[in-house]
PyMOL CGO cylinders between C-alpha atoms (Angstrom):
from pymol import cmd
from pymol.cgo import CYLINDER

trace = [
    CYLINDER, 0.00, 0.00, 0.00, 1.24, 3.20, -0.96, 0.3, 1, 1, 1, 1, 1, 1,
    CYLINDER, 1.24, 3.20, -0.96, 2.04, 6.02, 1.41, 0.3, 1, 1, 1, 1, 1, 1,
    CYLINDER, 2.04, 6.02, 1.41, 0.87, 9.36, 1.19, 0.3, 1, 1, 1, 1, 1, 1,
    CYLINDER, 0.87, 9.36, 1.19, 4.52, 10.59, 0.60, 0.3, 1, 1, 1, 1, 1, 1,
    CYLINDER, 4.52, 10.59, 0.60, 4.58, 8.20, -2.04, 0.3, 1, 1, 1, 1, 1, 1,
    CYLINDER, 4.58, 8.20, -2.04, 1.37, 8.63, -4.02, 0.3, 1, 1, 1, 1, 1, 1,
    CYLINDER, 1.37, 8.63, -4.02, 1.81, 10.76, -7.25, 0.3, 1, 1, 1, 1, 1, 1,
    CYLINDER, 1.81, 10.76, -7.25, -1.63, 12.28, -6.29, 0.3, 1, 1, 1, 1, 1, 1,
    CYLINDER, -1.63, 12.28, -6.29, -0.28, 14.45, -3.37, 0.3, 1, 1, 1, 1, 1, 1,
    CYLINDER, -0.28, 14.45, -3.37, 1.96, 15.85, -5.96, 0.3, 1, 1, 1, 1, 1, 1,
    CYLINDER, 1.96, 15.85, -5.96, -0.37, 16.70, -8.70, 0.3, 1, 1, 1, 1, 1, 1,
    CYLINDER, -0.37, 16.70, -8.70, 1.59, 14.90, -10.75, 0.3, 1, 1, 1, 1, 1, 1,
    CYLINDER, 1.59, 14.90, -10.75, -0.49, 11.54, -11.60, 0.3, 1, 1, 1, 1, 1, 1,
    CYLINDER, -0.49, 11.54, -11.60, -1.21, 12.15, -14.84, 0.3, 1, 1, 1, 1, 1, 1,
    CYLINDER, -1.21, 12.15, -14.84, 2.36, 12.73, -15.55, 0.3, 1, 1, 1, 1, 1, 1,
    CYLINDER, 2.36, 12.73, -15.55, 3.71, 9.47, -13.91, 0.3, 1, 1, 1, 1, 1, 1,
    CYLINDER, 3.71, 9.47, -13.91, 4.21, 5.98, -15.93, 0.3, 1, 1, 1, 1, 1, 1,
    CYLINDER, 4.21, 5.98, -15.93, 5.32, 4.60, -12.61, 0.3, 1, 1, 1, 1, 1, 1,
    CYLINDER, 5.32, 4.60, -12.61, 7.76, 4.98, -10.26, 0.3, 1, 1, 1, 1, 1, 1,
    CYLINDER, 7.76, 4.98, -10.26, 11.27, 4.09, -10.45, 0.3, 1, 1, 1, 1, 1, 1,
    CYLINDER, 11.27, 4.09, -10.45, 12.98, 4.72, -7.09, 0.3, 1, 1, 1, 1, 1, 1,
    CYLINDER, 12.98, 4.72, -7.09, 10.84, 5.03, -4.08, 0.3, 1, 1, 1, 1, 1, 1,
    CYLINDER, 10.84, 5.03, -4.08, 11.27, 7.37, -0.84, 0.3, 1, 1, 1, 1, 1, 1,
    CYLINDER, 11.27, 7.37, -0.84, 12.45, 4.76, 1.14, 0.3, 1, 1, 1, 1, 1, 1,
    CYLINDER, 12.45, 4.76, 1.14, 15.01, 3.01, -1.45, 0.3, 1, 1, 1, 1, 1, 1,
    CYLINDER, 15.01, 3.01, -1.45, 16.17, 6.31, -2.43, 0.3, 1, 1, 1, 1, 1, 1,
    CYLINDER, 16.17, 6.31, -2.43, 17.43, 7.17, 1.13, 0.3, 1, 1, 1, 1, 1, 1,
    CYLINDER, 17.43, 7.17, 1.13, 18.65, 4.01, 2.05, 0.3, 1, 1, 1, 1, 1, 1,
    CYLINDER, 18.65, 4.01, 2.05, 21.41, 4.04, -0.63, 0.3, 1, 1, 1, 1, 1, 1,
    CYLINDER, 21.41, 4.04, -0.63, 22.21, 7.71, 0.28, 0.3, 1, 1, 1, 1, 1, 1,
    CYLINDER, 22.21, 7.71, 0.28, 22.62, 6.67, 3.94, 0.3, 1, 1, 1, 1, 1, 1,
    CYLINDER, 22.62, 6.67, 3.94, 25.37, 4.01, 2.11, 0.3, 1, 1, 1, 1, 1, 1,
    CYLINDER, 25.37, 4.01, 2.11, 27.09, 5.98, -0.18, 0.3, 1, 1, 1, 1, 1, 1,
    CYLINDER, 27.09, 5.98, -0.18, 27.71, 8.59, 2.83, 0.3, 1, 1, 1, 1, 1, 1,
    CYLINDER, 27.71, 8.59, 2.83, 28.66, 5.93, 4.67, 0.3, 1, 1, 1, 1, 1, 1,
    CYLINDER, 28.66, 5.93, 4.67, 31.47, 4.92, 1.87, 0.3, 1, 1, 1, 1, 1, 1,
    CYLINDER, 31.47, 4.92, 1.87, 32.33, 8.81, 1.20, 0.3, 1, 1, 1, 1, 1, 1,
    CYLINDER, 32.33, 8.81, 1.20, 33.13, 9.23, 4.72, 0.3, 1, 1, 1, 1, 1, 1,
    CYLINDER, 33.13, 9.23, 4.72, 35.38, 6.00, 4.95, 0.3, 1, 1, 1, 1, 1, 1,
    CYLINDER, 35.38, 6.00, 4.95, 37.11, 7.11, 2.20, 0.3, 1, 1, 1, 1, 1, 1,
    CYLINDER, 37.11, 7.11, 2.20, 38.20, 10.95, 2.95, 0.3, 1, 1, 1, 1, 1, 1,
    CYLINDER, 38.20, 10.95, 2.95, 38.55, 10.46, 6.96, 0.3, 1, 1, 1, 1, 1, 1,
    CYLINDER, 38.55, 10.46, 6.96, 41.57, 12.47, 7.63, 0.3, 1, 1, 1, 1, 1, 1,
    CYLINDER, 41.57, 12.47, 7.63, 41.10, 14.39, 4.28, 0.3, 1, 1, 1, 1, 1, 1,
    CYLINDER, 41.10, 14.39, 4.28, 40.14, 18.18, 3.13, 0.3, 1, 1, 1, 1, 1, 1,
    CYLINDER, 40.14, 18.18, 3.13, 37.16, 17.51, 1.75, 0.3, 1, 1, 1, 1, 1, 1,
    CYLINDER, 37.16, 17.51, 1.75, 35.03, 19.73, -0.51, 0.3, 1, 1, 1, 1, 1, 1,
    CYLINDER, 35.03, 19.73, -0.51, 31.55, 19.07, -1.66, 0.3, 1, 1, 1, 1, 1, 1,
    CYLINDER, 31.55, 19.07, -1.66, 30.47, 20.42, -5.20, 0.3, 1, 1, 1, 1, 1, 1,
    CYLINDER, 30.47, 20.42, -5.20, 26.87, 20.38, -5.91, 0.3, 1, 1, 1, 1, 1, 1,
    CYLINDER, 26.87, 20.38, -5.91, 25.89, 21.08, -9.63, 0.3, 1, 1, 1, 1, 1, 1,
    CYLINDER, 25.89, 21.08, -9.63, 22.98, 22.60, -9.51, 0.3, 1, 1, 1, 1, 1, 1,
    CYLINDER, 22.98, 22.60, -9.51, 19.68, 22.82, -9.53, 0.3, 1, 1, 1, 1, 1, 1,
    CYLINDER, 19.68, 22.82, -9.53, 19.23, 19.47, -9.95, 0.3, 1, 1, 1, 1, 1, 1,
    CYLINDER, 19.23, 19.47, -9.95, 21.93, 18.11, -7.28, 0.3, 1, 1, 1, 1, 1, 1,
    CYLINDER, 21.93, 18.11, -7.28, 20.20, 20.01, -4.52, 0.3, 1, 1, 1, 1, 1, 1,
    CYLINDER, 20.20, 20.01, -4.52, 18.17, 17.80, -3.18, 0.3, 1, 1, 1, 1, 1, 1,
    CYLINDER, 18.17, 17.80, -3.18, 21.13, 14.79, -2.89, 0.3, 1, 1, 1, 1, 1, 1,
    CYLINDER, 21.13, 14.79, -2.89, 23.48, 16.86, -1.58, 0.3, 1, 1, 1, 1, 1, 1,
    CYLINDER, 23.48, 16.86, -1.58, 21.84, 17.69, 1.14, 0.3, 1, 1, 1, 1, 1, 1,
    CYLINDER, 21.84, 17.69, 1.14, 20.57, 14.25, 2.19, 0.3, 1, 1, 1, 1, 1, 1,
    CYLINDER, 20.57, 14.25, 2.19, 24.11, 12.84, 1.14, 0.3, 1, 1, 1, 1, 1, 1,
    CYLINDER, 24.11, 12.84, 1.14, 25.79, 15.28, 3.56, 0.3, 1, 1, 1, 1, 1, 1,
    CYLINDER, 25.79, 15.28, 3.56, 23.76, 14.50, 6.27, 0.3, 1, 1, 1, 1, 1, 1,
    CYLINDER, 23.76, 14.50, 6.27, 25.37, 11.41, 6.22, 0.3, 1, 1, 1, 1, 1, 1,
    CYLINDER, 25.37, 11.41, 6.22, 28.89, 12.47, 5.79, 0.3, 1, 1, 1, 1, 1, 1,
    CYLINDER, 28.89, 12.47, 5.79, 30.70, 12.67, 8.93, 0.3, 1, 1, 1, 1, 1, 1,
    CYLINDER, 30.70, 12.67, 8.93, 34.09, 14.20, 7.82, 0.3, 1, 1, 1, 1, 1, 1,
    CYLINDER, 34.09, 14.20, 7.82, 33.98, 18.04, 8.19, 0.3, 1, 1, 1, 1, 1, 1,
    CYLINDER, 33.98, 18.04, 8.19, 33.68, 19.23, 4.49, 0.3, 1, 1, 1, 1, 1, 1,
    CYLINDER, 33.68, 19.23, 4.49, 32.79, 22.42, 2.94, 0.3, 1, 1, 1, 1, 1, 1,
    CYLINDER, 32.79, 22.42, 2.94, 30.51, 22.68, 0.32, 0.3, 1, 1, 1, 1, 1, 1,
    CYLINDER, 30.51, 22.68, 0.32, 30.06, 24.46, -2.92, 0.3, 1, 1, 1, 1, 1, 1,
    CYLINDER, 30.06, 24.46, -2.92, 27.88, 25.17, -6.00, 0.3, 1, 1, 1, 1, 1, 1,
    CYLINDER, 27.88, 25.17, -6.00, 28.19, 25.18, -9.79, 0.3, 1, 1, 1, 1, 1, 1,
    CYLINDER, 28.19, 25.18, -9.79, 25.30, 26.03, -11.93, 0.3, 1, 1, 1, 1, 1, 1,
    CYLINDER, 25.30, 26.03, -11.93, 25.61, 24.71, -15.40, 0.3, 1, 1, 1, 1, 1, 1,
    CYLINDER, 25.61, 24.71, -15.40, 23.48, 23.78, -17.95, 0.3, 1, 1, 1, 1, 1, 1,
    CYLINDER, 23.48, 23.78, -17.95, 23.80, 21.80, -21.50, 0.3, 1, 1, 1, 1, 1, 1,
    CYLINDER, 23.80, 21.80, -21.50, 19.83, 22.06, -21.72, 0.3, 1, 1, 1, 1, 1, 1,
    CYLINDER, 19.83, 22.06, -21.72, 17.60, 24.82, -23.44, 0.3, 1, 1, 1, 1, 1, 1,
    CYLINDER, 17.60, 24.82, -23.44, 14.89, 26.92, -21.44, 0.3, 1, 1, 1, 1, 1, 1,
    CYLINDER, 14.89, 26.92, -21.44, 12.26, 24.09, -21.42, 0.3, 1, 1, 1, 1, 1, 1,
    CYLINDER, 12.26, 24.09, -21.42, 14.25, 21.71, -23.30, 0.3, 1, 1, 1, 1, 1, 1,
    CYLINDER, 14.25, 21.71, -23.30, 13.94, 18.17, -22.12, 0.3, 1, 1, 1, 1, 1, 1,
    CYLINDER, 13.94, 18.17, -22.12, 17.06, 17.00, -24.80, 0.3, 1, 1, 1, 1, 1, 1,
    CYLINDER, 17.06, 17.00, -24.80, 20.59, 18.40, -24.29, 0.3, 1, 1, 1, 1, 1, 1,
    CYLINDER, 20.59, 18.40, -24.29, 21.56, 20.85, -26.92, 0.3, 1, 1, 1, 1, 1, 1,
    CYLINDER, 21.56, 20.85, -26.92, 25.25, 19.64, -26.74, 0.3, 1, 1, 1, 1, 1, 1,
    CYLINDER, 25.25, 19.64, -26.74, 26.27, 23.61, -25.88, 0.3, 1, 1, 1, 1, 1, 1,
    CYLINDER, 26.27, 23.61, -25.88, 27.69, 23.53, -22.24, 0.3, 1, 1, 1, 1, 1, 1,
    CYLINDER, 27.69, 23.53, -22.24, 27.41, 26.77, -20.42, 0.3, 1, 1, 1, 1, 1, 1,
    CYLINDER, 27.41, 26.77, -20.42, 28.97, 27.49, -17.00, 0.3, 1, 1, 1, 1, 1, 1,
    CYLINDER, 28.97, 27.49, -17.00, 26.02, 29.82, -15.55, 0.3, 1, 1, 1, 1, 1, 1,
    CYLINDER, 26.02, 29.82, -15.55, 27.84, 30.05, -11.67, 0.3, 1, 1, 1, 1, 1, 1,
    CYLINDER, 27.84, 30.05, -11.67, 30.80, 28.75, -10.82, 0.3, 1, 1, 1, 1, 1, 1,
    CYLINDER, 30.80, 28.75, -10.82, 32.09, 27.92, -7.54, 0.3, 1, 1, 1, 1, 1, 1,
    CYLINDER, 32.09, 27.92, -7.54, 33.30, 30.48, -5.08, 0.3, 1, 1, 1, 1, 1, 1,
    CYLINDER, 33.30, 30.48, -5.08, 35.99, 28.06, -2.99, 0.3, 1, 1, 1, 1, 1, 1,
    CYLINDER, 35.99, 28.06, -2.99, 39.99, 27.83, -3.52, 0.3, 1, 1, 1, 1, 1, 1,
    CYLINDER, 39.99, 27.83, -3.52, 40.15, 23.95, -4.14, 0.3, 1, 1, 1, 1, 1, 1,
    CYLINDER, 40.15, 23.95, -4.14, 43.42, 23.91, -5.15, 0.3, 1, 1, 1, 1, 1, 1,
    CYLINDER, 43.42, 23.91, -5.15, 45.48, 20.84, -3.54, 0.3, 1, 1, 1, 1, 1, 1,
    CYLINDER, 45.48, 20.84, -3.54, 42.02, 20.11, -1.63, 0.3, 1, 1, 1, 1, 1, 1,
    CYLINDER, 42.02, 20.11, -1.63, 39.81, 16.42, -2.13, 0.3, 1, 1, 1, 1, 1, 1,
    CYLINDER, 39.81, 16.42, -2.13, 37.04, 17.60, -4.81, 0.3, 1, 1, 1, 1, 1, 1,
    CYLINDER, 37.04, 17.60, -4.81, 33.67, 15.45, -4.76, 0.3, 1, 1, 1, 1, 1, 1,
    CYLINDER, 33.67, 15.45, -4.76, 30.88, 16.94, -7.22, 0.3, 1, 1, 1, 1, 1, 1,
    CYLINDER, 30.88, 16.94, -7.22, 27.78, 15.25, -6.18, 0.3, 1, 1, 1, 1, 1, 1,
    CYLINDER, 27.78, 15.25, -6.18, 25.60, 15.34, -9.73, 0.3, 1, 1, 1, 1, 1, 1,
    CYLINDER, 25.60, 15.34, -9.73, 22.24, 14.33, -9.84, 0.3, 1, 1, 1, 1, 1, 1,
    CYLINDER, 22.24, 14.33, -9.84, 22.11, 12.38, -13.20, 0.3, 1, 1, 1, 1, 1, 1,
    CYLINDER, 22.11, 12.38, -13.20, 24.97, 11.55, -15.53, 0.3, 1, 1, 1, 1, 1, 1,
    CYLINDER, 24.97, 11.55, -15.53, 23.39, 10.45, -19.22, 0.3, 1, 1, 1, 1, 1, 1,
    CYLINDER, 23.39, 10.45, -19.22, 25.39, 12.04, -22.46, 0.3, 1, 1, 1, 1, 1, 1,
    CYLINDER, 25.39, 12.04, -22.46, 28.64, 12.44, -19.88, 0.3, 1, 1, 1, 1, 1, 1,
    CYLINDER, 28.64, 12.44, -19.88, 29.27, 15.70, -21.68, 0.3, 1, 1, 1, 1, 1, 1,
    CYLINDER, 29.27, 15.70, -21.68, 28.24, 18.26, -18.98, 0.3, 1, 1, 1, 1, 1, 1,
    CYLINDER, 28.24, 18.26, -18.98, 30.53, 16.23, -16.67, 0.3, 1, 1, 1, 1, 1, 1,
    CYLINDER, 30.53, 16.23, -16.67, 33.39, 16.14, -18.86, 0.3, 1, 1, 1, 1, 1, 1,
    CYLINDER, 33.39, 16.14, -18.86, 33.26, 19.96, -18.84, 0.3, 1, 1, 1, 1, 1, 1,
    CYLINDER, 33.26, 19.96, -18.84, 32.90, 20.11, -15.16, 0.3, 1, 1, 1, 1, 1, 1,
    CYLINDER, 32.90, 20.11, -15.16, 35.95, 17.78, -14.29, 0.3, 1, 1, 1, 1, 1, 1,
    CYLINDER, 35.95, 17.78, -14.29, 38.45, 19.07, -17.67, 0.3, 1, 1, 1, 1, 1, 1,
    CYLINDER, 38.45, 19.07, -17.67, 37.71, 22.85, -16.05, 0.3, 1, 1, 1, 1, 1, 1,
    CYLINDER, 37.71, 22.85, -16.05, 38.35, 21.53, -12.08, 0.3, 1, 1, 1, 1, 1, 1,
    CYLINDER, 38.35, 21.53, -12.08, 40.99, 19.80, -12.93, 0.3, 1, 1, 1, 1, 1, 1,
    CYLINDER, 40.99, 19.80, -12.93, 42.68, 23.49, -14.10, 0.3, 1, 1, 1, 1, 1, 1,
    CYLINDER, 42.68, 23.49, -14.10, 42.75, 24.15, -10.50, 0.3, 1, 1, 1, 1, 1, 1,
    CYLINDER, 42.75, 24.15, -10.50, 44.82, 21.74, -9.30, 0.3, 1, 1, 1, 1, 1, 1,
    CYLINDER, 44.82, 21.74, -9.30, 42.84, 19.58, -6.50, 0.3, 1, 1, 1, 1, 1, 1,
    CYLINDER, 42.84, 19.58, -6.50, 44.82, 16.89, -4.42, 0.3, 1, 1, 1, 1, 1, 1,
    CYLINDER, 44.82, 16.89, -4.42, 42.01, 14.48, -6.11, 0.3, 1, 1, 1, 1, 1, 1,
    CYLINDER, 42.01, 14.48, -6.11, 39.15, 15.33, -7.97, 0.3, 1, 1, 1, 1, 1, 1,
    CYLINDER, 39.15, 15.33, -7.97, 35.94, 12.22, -7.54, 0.3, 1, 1, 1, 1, 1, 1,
    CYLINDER, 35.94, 12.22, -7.54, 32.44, 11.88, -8.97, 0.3, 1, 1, 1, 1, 1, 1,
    CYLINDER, 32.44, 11.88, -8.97, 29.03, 10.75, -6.96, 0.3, 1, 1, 1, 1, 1, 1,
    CYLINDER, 29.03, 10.75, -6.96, 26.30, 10.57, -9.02, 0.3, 1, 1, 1, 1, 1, 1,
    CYLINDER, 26.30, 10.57, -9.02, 22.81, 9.65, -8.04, 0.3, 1, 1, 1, 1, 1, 1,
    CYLINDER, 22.81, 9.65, -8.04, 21.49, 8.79, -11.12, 0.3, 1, 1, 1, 1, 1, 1,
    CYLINDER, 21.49, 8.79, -11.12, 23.58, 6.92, -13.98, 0.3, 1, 1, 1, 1, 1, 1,
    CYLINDER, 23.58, 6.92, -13.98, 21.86, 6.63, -17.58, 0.3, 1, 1, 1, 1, 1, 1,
    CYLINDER, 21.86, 6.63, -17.58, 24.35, 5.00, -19.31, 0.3, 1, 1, 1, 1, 1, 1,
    CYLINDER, 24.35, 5.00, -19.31, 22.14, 4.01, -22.10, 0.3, 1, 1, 1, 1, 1, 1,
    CYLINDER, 22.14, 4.01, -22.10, 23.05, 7.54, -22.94, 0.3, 1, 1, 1, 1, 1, 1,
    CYLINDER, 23.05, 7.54, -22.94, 26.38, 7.97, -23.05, 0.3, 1, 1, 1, 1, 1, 1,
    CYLINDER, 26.38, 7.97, -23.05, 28.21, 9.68, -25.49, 0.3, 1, 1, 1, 1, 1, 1,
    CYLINDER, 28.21, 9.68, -25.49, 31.33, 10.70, -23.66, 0.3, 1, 1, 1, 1, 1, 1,
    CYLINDER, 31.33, 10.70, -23.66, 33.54, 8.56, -21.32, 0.3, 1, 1, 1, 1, 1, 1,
    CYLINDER, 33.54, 8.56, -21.32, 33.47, 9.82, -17.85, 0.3, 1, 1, 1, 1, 1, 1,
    CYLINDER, 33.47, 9.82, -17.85, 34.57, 8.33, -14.35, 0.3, 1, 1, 1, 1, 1, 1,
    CYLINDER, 34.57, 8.33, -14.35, 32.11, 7.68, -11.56, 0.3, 1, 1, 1, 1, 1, 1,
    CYLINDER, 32.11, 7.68, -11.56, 33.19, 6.85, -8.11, 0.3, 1, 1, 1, 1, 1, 1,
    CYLINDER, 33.19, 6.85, -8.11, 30.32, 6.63, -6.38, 0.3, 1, 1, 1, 1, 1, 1,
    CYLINDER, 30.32, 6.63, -6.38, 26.59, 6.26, -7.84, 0.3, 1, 1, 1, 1, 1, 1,
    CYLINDER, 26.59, 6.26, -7.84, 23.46, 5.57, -6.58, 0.3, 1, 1, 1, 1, 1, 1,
    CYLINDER, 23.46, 5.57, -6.58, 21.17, 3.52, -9.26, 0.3, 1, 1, 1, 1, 1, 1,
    CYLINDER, 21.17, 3.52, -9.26, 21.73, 2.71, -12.99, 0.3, 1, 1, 1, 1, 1, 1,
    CYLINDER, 21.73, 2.71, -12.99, 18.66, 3.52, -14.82, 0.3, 1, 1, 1, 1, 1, 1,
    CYLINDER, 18.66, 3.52, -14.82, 17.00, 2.79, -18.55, 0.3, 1, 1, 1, 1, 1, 1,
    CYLINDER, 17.00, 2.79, -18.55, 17.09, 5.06, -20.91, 0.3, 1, 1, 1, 1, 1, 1,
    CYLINDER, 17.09, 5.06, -20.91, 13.92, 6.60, -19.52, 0.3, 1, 1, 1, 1, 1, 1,
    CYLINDER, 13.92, 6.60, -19.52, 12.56, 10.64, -18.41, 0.3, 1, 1, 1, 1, 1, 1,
    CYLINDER, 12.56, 10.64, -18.41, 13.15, 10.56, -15.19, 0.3, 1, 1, 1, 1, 1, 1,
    CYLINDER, 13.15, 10.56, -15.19, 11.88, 13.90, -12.51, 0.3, 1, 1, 1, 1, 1, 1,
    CYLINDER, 11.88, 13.90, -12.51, 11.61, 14.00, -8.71, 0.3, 1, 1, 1, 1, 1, 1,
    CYLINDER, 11.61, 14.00, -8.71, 13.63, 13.92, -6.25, 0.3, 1, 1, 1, 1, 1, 1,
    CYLINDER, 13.63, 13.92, -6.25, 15.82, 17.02, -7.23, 0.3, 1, 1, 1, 1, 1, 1,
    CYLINDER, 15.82, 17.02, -7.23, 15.13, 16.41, -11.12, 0.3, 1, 1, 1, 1, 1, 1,
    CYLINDER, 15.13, 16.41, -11.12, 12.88, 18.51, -12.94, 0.3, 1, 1, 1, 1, 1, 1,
    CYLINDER, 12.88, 18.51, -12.94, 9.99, 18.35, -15.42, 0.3, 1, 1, 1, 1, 1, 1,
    CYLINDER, 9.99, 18.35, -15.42, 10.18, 22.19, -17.36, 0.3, 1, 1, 1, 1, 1, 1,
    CYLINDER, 10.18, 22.19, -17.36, 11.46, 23.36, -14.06, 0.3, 1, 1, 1, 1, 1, 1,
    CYLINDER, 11.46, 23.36, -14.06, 8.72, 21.64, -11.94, 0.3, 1, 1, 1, 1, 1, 1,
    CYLINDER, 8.72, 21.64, -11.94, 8.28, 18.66, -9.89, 0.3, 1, 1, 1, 1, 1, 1,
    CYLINDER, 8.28, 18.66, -9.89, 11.51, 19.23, -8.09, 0.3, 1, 1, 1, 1, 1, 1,
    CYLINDER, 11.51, 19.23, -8.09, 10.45, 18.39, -4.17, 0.3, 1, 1, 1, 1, 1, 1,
    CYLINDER, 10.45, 18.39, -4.17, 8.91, 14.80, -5.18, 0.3, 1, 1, 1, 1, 1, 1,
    CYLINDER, 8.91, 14.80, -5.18, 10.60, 12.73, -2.92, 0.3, 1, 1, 1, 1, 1, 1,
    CYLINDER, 10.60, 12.73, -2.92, 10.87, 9.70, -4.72, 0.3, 1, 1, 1, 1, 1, 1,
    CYLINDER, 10.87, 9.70, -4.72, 12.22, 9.28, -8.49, 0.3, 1, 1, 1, 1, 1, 1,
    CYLINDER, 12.22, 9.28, -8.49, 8.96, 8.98, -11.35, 0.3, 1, 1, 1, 1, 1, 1,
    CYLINDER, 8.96, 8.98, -11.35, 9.46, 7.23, -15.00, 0.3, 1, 1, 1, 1, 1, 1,
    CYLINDER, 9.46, 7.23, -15.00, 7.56, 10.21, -17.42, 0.3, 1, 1, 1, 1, 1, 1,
    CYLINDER, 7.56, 10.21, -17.42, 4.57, 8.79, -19.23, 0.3, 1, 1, 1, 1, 1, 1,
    CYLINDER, 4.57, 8.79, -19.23, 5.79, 8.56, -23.20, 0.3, 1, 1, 1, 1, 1, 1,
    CYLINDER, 5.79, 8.56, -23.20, 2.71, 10.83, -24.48, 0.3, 1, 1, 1, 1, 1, 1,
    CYLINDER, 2.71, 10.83, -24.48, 3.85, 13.35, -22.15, 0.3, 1, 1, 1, 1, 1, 1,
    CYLINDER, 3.85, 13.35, -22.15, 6.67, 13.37, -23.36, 0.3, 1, 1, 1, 1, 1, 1,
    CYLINDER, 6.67, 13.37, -23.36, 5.37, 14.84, -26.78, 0.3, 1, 1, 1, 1, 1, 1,
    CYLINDER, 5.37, 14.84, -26.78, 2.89, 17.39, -24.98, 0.3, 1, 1, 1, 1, 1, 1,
]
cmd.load_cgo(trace, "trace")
């Protein structure tokens, strides 16, 4: 039986959903994990947390609750994705970029979905210009159905199909963010 938190109809979104993919309970359970793995991993170290946004949001901040190594945190805003757009254009565009020194510091970006690897690629060839001590990846979401471009992922969450996925941090034309569990798009929505 499906609890409230979980029903599509608290979030007016029903008619959107096909069904969904990652539930609540699932999704926080592997967070609680992957902290747990992140903080084995950089005890002792100078860690930094970059969150790309907007998407990442909502995983960074559960992820870090289960970090316990002091780390920082910062944000990058960038986008490979028209206003509205629900396919990348292939154009990356750095719309904010991070405010913290990470030179010789442990870099983790914490991305919420990794599909066409290209946005990623940018990210890590331009941090890598500031010379951290190590530079890591932790995705949530890994589409590798889509992948055009090679990129290394330390830590993910959940391989997915090559579906439309929103919730849970991930958008549908800039909606549909604070669903707390991960939805599968229904194909004629797609087209609406």
């Amino acid at each position: 039986m499906e609890t409230p938190v979980e029903s599509p109809s608290s979030w007016g979104c029903e008619h959107l959903i096909d069904r969904i993919l990652i539930p609540a309970d699932v999704l926080q359970r592997r967070i609680a994990e992957l902290g747990a793995q992140i903080s084995r991993d950089y005890a002792g170290k100078d860690l930094v947390l970059v969150c790309v946004l907007k998407g990442g949001v909502m995983f960074l901040t559960d992820l870090m609750r289960h970090i316990t190594v002091p780390h920082e945190i910062d944000f990058m805003a960038i986008t490979s994705y028209g206003i509205g757009a629900r396919q990348s254009t292939g154009v990356v565009r750095i719309l904010m970029d991070l405010q913290t020194n990470i030179e010789g510091r442990h870099v983790l970006i914490v991305e919420d979905i990794v599909d066409s690897g290209r946005t990623l690629d940018h990210i890590l060839r331009l941090l890598w210009t500031r010379n951290p001590a190590t530079l890591r990846v932790c995705a949530l979401l890994d589409k590798r159905a889509r992948r055009e471009i090679q990129v290394p992922l330390d830590y993910v969450g959940f391989e997915i199909p090559n579906v439309f996925v929103f919730g849970y941090g991930l958008d549908l034309d800039e909606k549909f963010r604070n669903i707390p569990f991960i939805a599968v798009l229904k194909a004629d929505a797609l087209e609406e």
